[in-house]
Each structure stands twice: as structure tokens, then as C-alpha cells.
N, C-alpha and C positions, 0 to 999 in steps of 0.2 A: 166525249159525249157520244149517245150513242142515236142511231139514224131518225128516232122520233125527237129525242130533244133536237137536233139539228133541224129538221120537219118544224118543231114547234118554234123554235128559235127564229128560223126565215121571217115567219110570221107577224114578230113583234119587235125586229129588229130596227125598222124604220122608229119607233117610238121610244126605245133606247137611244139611241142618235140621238132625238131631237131632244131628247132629257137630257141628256148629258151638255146639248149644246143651249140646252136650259140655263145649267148652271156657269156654264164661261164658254167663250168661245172657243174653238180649238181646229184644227187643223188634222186630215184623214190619219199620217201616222199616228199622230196622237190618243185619238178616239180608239185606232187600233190597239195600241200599246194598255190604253185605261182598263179596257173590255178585257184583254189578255191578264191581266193583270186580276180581274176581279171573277177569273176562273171561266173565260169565253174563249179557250184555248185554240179551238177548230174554226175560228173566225180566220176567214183570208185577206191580207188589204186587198185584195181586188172587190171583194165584196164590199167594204166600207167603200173605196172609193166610186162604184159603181153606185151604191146609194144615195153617195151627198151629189152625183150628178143628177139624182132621179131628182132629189129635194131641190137643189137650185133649180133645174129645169119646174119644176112647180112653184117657185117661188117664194120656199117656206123660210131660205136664211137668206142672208148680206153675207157677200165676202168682201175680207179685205187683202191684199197682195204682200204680204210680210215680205223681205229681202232675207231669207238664206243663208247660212257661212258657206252651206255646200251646196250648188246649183244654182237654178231657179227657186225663184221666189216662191214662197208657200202662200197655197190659197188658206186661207184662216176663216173660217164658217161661225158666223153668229144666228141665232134665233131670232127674225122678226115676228112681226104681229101676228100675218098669215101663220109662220111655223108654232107658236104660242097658242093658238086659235086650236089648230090640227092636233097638235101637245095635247091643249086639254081634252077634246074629241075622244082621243085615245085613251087618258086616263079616265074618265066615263065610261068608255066602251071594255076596257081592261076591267073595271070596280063590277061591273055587270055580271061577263063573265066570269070573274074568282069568285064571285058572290054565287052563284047559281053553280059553280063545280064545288068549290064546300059545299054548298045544301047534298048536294048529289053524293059527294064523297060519303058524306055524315048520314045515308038515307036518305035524307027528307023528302 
């Protein structure tokens, strides 16, 4: 990617998260691993796990404490109501935005 999609990407990356933790719960390697996988290559886990401290510190997910084969126990991050709430927030504000840069792209 290149310095604007990565620009663009900071931006909306909190709402990928919580989508992701929309659909199951999951754990920071993990979310890393999904994202990498679905072509987010320049994603660092420091950055993922700086974020799910942002969202817990805000209170958008539940964790639960999984036990590890290797270390410590994984924190495992679910979506509550609050993060659910915030989710939607986002996919509103996202619908708005694509909505108005098509017009824009297409002229109108």
C-alpha cells in the first residue's frame, strides 16, 4: 500500500476491528493474521493491539482470558452493546461518506 491508502486505512481501521469482532470474537494475533490475509499486509500487530486497548479502555468489547498452549493466557475480545452501538455509528457514517464520493467521482 501506498502512504495514502495507509493515511486512509488509520482512519477506518477502528471500524474494521469492531466488524470483524462483530462477527466472532477473536483475539489481537488473530484479527492481525484475518486483516493480513485479506490483503492489509502493512498492518503491524502493534497497531492492532494498540487499538483493542483504545476499545476496551472505551468500553466497546468484553474480554475473556483463554489459557494458551504457549505463554499467557490470550485476551479474546468480544463486541458488546456499547461496541455494536459505535459499529453501527460507523456503518452510517461510512454509507454517507461512499455515498457522496460516488456522486463525486461520477460528477454529480
Amino acid at each position: 500500500m501506498g502512504k495514502q491508502s495507509t493515511e486512509m486505512l488509520k482512519g477506518v481501521l477502528e471500524g474494521i476491528v469492531l466488524a470483524i469482532l462483530a462477527a466472532r470474537p477473536a483475539y489481537g494475533y488473530e484479527i492481525t493474521a484475518w486483516l493480513r490475509d485479506q490483503g492489509f499486509t502493512d498492518i503491524a500487530e502493534g497497531t492492532i493491539y494498540a487499538l483493542l486497548v483504545r476499545i476496551e479502555q472505551r468500553g466497546l468489547v468484553d474480554i475473556e482470558k483463554v489459557p494458551s498452549e504457549k505463554g499467557p493466557p490470550r485476551k479474546v475480545y468480544s463486541l458488546n452493546a456499547s461496541g455494536r452501538a459505535h459499529l453501527a455509528e460507523f456503518w452510517d457514517t461510512w454509507n454517507f461518506l461512499t455515498d457522496r464520493l460516488t456522486r463525486l467521482n461520477q460528477g454529480a
